[in-house]
N, C-alpha and C positions, 0 to 999 in steps of 0.2 A: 279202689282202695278205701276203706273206711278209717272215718278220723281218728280213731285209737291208733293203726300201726301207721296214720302221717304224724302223730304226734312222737309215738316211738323212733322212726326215722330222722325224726328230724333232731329229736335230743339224741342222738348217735352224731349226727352230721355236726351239730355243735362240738359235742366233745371233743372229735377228731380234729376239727379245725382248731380249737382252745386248746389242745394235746400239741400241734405242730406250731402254734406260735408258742406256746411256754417251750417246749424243749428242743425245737430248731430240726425239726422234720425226721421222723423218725425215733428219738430217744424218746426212750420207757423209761428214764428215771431221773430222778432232782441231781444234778451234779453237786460234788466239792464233799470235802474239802480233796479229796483226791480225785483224780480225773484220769484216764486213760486214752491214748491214742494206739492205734484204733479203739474201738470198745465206746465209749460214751462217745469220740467223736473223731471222725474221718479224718480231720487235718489236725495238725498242729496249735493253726491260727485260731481255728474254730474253738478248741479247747482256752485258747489263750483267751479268749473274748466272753469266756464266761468267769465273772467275777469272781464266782462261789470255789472255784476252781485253783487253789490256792500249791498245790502242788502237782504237778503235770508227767505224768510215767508214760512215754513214749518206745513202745516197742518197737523189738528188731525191725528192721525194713528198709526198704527206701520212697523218700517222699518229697516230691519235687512244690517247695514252695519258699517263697519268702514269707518270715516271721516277725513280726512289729510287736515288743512286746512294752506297753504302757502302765503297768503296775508291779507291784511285788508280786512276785512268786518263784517256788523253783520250778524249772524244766531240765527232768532226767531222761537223758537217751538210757538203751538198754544196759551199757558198759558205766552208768554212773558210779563213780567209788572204785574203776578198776584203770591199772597204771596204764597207758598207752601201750606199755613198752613190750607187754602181753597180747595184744590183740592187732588183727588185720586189719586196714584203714578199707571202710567201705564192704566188708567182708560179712559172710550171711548171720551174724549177732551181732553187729554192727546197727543202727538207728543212725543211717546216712541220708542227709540234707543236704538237697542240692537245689541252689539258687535258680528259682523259674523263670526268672527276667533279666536277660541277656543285655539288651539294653538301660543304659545307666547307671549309676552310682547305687544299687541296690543289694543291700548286707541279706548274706544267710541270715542273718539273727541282729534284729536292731534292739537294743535295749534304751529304754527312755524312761526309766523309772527307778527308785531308790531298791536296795536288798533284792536282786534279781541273782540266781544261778542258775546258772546252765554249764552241769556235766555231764560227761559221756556222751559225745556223739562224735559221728565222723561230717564233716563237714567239707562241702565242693561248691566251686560257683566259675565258672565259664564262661565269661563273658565278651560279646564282640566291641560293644562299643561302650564307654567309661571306663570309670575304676570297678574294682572286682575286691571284692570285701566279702570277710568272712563274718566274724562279729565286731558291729560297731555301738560302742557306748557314747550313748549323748550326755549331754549335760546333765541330767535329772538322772543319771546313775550313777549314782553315790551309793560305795558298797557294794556297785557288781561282784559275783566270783564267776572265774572262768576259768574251770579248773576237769582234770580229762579226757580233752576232746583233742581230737585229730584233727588237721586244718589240711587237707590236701587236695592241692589244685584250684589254688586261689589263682586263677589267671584271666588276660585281658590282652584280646590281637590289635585293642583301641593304639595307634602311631600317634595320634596328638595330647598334647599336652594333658589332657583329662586318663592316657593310659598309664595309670598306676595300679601298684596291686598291693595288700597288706592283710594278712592275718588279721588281728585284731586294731581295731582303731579305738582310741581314747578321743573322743572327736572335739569337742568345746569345754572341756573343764570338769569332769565327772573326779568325783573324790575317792581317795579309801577302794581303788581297787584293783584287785586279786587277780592276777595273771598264772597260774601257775599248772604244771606238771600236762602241760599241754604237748603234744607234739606240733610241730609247724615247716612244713614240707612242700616243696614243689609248687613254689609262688614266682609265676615270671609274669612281668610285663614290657613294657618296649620303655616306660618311663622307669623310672623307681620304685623297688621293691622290696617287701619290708615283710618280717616278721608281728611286731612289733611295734604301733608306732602311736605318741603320743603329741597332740596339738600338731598344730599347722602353723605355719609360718608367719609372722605377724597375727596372729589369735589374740584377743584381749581375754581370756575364761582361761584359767592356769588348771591342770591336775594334777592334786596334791598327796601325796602317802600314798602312790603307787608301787604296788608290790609285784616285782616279775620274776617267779623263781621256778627252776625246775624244768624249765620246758629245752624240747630236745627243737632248736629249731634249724632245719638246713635245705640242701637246692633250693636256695633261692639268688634268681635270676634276671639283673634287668637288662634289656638289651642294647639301651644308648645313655643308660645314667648311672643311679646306684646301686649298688644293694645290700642293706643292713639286715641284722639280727633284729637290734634296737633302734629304735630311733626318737629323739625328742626334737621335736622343730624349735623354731625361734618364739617361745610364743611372750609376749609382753607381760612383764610382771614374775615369769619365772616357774621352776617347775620346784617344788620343795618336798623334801622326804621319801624321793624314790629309791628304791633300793632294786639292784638286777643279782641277784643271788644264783647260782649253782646253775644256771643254767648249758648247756655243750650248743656250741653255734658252727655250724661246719658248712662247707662246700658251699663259698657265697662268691657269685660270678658277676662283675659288674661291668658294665660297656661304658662305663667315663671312671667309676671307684668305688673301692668298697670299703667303708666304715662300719665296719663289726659291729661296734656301739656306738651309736653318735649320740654324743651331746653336744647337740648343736643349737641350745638355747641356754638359758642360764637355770641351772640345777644346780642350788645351793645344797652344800652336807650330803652329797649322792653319796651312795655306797654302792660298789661294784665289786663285790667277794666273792668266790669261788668256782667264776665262769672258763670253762673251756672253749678259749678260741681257734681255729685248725682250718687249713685247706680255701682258701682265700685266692682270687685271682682277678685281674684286672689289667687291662691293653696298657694302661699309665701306670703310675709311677704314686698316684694316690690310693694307696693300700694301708690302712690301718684300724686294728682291733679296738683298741678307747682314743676316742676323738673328741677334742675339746674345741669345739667355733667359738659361735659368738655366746661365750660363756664367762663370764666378768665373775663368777664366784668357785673358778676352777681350782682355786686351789683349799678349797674345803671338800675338797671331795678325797674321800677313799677307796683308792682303789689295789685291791689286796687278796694275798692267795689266788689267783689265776694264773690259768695256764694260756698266756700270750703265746704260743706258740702257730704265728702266721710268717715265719720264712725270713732272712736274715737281709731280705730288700724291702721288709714293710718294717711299719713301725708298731710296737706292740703298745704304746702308750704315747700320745702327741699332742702337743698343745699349738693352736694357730698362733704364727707368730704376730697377727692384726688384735688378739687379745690386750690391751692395756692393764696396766700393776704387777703387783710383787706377791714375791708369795710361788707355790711349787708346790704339783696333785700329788700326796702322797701315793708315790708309787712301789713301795715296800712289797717285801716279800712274794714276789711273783715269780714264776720260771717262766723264763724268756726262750726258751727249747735252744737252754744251752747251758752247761754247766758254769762257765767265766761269764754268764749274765749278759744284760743287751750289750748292742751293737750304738753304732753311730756315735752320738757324744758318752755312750757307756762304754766301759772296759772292753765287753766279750764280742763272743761270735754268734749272739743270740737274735731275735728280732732288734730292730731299731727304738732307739728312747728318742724323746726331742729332748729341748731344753726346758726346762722349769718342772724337771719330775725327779721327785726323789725316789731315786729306784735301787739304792743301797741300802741293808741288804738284799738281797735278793737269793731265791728259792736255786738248789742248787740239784736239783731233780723234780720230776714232776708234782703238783699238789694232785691230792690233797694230803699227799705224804709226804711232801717235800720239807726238805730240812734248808733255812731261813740262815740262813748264817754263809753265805757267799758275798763276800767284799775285796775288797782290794786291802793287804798287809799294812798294816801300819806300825807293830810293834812287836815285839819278839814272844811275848806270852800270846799273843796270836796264831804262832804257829805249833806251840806245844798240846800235846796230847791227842794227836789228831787233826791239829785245827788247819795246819798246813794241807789240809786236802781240802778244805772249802776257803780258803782264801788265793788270792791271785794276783800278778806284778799288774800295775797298771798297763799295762799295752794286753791285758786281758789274759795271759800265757799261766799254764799251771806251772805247780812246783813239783819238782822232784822230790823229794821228802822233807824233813824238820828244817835239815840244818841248810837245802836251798832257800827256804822260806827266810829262815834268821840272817842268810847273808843278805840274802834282798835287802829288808830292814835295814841291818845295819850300813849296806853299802852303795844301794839301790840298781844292784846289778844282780 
């Protein structure tokens, strides 16, 4: 070989080699600010880990990895921008991520960095031993959105205390984020199980202006402990400005109880509006849709327009009676899935109220068209023009027409 075509050779053999370190073997061109999987690059993670790569279009398919994502950007599955409620979980225009590491506490999708979204995708994780985690935001996600995605078959055969399972985790403190129009489906583990769950238990790192709205979350299953919708742990210092909005939470099976929505840390000013709770079951006797623990700022909370309707042996709204102070959750305007309003310390034949909840009036047909004006009589123009059809004798019993309503009043019979 004469040194002219060693010299040609060998400026080939460079470039190739300078070609596979700049663009990571095989890609033909500079990424970002858009990025494609497949197409620029094979995995998910790979696309993540280039910088330039500032929004991530992951097509239909399925792709078995876990994803660690440490900067801004979004990541769109193929269904991004379309409602769940349209589309088949896992199904062939679906962009379904399933957890490769079966072992341990390892998220479909870790997020560890400020303004991260990830919509549209179907998301699965399997797991034998740990928790089983779908998306978990750390502390440095501030501003997640998590909005689109199907969460189905978060599950965990882990029997010791590390077997939990949760849709999404808010894990140490991440601020300002967006939970929304998610579906969340078919979460069982042996411990507790959650759609939904923010902080952990004794946590010092608070998450604050979390927004959970819209997501359709249900079968969710735990075998020897909980199993929530929502969930806020005990975490120190307190969880402020959450709001659980419109979301429908059904078919929740729990092997020691099920708390629909626990708030079970201190959640100053929470708002809890227009949630459909339904179809609830558990071996005991602790069954309840809003649950108030160890929460010392319960009665700043609103909880309002829902449809508590979890069965006339649970309670649709309950405060721990190990709470100390005064004060009472407003519990207005809810249908209790009954027209005479709750049950227990309330008038009806609805779900159960504790004590410390103000839950008159109350919604006398379902929301979000329910009509708010169901009470107990107290005066004779009360009963006029109608009124005697959403008002009620204290022992919870309707009226026969006007002028039963007016004798009540006046007689109390």
């Amino acid at each position: 070989m004469n040194l002219k075509k060693l010299a040609v050779l060998s400026a080939l053999t460079l470039t190739l080699v300078f070609g596979t370190m700049m663009f990571g073997g095989g890609k033909t061109k500079a990424a970002g600010p858009t990025c494609s999987v497949p197409g620029d690059y094979a995995t998910i993670q790979g696309a993540v880990n280039d910088i330039n790569c500032t929004t991530i279009n992951v097509a239909a398919g399925a792709y078995s990895e876990n994803v660690s994502i440490g900067r801004t950007l979004t990541l769109n599955g193929a269904q991004a921008g379309q409602p769940f409620a349209t589309r088949v979980s896992g199904g062939p225009l679906e962009s379904t991520v399933s957890g490769a590491n079966p072992i341990g506490a390892n998220s479909v999708i870790l997020i560890n960095a400020a303004d991260v979204k990830v919509d549209g995708f179907t998301l699965k994780n399997a797991v034998t031993v740990g928790a089983s985690l779908g998306i978990t935001v750390k502390v440095n996600g501030n501003g997640a959105i998590i909005v689109n995605n199907i969460f189905d078959g978060i599950t965990t055969t882990d029997v010791s205390s590390n077997g939990t399972a949760q849709a999404v985790y808010l894990e140490t403190g991440p601020d300002n984020v967006n939970v929304s129009d998610n579906a969340m489906q078919h979460i069982h583990s042996n411990r507790s199980a959650k759609g939904v769950l923010i902080g952990f238990n004794g946590g010092g790192n608070q998450s604050q202006n979390a927004l959970v709205k819209g997501n359709s979350i249900h079968d969710v299953t735990s075998d020897t402990r909980g199993a929530y919708g929502v969930s806020v742990a005990n975490v120190v210092g307190g969880t402020s400005g959450l709001q659980i909005l419109n979301n429908t939470i059904s078919n929740l099976i729990g092997g020691g109880w099920v708390h629909v929505i626990g708030l079970e840390g201190d959640t100053p000013a929470v708002m809890v509006t227009g949630n459909s709770l339904s179809n609830v079951s558990s071996p005991g006797p602790d069954v309840i849709g809003v649950w108030f623990e160890v929460n010392p700022s319960f009665s700043t909370a609103s909880v309002n327009g829902n449809n508590l309707d979890v069965g006339p042996a649970a309670y649709g709204i309950a405060v721990s009676p190990a709470i100390s102070g005064s004060g009472a959750v407003d519990g207005t305007c809810n249908w209790w899935g009954a027209p005479n309003g709750p049950g227990s310390v309330g008038t009806g034949n609805g779900s159960k109220v504790s004590p410390r909840v103000n839950y008159s009036p109350w919604s006398t047909s379902p929301e979000p068209a329910g009509s708010c004006n169901g009470s107990v009589a107290t005066n004779k123009d009360q009963c006029k023009d109608g009124g005697w059809q959403n008002r009620f004798r204290a022992n919870g019993s309707a009226f026969k027409n006007q002028g039963d309503c007016i004798q009540y009043v006046n007689t109390g019979k």
